[in-house]
C-alpha positions in Angstrom: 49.2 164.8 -75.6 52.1 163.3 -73.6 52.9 164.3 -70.0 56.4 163.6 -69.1 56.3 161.8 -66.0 59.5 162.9 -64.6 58.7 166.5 -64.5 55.7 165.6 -62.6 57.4 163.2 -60.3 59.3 166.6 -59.7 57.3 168.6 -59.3 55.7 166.2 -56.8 58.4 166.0 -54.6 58.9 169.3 -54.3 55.0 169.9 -54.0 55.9 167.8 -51.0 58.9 168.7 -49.5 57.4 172.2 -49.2 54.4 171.2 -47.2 56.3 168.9 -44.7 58.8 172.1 -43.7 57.1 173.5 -41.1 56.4 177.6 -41.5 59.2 179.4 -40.4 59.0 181.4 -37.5 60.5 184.6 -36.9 61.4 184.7 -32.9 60.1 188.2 -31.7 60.7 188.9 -27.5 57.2 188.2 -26.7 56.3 190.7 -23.5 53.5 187.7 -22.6 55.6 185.0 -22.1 57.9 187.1 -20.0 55.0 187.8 -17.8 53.8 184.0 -18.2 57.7 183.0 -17.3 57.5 185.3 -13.7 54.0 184.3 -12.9 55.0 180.0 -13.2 58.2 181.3 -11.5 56.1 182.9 -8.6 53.8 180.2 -8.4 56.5 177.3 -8.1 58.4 179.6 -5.5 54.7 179.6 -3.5 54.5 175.9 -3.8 58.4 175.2 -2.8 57.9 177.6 0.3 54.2 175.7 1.1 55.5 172.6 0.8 58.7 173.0 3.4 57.0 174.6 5.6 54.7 171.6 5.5 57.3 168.6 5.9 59.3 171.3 8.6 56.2 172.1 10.7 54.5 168.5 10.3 57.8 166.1 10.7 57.8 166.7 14.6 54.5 165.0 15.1 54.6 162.1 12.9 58.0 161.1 14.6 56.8 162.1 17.8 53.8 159.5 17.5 56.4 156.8 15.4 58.6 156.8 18.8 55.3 156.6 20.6 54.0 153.2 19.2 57.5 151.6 18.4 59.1 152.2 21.8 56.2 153.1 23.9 53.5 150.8 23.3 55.3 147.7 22.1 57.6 147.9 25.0 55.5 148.9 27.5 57.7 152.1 28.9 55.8 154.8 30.0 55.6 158.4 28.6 58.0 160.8 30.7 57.4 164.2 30.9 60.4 165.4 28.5 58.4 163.0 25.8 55.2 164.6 26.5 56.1 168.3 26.6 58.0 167.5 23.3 54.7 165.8 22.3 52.7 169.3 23.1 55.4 171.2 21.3 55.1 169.4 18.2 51.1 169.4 18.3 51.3 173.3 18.9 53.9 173.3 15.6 51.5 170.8 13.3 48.3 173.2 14.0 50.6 176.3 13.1 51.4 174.6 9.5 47.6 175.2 8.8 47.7 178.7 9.4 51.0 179.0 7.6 49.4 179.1 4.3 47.2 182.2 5.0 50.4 184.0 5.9 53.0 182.6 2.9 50.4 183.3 0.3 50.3 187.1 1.8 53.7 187.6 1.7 54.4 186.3 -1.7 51.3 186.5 -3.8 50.3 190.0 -4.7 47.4 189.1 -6.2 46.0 186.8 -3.2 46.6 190.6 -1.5 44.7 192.4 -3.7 41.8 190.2 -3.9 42.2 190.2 0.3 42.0 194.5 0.2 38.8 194.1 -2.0 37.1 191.9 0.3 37.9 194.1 3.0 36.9 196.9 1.3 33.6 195.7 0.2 32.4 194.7 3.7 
């Protein structure tokens, strides 16, 4: 019994070619990934807004106390009072960015508010 070889080489080939294509994939509107798509929309939105607020209500400080030691304490010139009331401006802004967060995450997060209502409600 001879096998021709070239019929099997063909066969082969195609043997292979058909399990390197990968499965073809019908593309269906998938309601999940919609809903995945809003919620890594929502959650980048929250982390843009965290983070500005951030750099906006920390920036003051940090330049605040750069001006202090660069001009202040290398050069020996004393605070005056526009500097300091500035300084206690920028302090009462840097504590606010802590609080911040409670507030952004209540405005945009509507889960964060329903988890709040239910610990409200349970107490």
């Amino acid at each position: 019994m001879q096998l021709d070889n070239s019929s099997n080489q063909e066969v082969s080939e195609t043997v292979l070619e058909e399990q390197s294509e990968p499965p073809s994939r019908i593309d269906i509107p998938n309601m999940e990934s919609d809903l995945t798509s809003r919620k890594h929309h929502l959650r980048t939105r929250i982390l843009l807004i965290l983070s500005t607020v951030f750099i906006v209500l920390n920036s003051p400080i940090y330049l605040i106390y750069l001006y202090n030691f660069f001009v202040l304490a290398l050069f020996g010139k004393p605070m005056t009072e526009i500097l300091y009331c500035a300084q206690q401006i920028a302090l009462l802004l840097y504590f606010t960015s802590y609080s911040m967060n409670f507030f952004i995450h209540t405005m945009e997060g509507s889960k964060f508010r329903r988890n709040l209502c239910k610990l409200f409600k349970r107490n």
